[in-house]
N, C-alpha and C positions, 0 to 999 in steps of 0.2 A: 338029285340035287334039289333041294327046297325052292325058294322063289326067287334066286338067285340064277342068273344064267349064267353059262360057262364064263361069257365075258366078263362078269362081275367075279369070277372066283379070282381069275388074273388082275383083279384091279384092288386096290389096297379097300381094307375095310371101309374107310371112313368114305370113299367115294360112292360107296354103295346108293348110298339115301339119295343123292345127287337127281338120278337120274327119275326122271319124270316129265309129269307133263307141262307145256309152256305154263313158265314162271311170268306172272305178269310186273311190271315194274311200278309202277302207282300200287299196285295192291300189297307187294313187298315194302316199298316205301311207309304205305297207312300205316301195315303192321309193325316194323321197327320203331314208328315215331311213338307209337302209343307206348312201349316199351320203356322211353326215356321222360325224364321229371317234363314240366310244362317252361321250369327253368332253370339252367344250370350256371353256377357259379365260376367264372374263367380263369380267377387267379388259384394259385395254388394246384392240385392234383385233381381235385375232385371232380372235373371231366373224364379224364383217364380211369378214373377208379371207379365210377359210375359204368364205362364200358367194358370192364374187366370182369365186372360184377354180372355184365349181360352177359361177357361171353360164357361164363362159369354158367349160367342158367339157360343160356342156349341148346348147349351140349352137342348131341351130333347132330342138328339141324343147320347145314351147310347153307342153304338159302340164307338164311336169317345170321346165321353169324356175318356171312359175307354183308347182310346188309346194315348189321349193327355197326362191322368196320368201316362202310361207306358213310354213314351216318353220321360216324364220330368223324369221321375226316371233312366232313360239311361242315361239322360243328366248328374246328380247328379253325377253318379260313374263316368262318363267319365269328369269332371270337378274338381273333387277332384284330380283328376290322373294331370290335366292339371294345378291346383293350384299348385301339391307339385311341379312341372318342370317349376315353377313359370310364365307360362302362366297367361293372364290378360281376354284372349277369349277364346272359342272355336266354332267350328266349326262344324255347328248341323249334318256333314253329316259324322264325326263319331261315329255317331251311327247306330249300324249294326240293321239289323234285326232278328238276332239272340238274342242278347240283349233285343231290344224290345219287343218280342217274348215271352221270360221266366217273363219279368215282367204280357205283358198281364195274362198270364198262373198263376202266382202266382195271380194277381189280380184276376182272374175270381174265386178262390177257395175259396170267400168269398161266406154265404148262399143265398146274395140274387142272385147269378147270377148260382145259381144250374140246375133251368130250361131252361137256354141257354144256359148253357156250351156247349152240344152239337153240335151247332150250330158254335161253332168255329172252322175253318178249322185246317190245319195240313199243318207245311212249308214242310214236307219231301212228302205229295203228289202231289207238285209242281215239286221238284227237285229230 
C-alpha cells in the first residue's frame, strides 16, 4: 500500500489529505483572509461568487476550503450589520478571529469531519 494506511483506503478519497498534524486556528485564519479582496461589495452576488471562485481554487485542500466557508460565513453576518448602516462594502478585515473561529467549530460538528476534529488546534492555547 503506498502512504496511505489501511485506514485511509476505508475512508473516501477526499478525506485522505485531512488528516495531519494540529491545524492551528489563527494561522488557518491568516491564510484564508489573504485569499479574499481587502474589500468586498455586499449587495448583489459578488460575495458568494468571490467564495466559489476560492473554493474552485482550493481544490482538495479540506483545511482551507473549510476555512474559506467559515470565512464567508463571517463575512455574511458582518455584512448584513453593514447593509442595515447602509453601507455598499465591507472590509474583509473585519472579521475577527473569533468569529471565524466558532463558525470553523460549528463547521467541523458535521460527521464527516469526526476523525479530524481532533486535529484542530485551540485559540486559547496560543493566547
Amino acid at each position: 500500500m503506498d502512504i496511505h494506511t489501511l485506514a485511509d483506503v476505508r475512508r473516501p478519497w477526499y478525506l485522505w489529505e485531512r488528516r495531519s498534524a494540529m491545524i492551528d486556528p489563527q494561522d488557518l485564519f491568516d491564510r484564508v483572509k489573504q485569499l479574499w479582496p481587502a474589500e468586498v461589495p455586499i449587495l448583489g452576488n459578488e460575495q458568494n461568487d468571490i467564495y466559489w471562485s476560492l473554493e474552485k481554487r482550493l481544490g482538495d485542500d479540506d483545511w482551507m476550503q473549510i476555512a474559506a466557508w467559515s470565512f464567508h460565513q463571517a463575512l455574511e453576518k458582518y455584512a448584513k450589520a453593514a447593509f442595515a448602516q447602509g453601507r455598499e462594502t465591507l472590509l474583509t478585515s473585519a472579521v475577527t478571529v473569533i468569529d471565524f473561529e466558532a463558525n470553523v467549530r460549528e463547521n467541523l460538528r458535521h460527521e464527516s469531519w469526526s476523525e479530524d476534529r481532533p486535529f484542530y488546534g485551540s485559540l486559547e492555547t496560543k493566547h
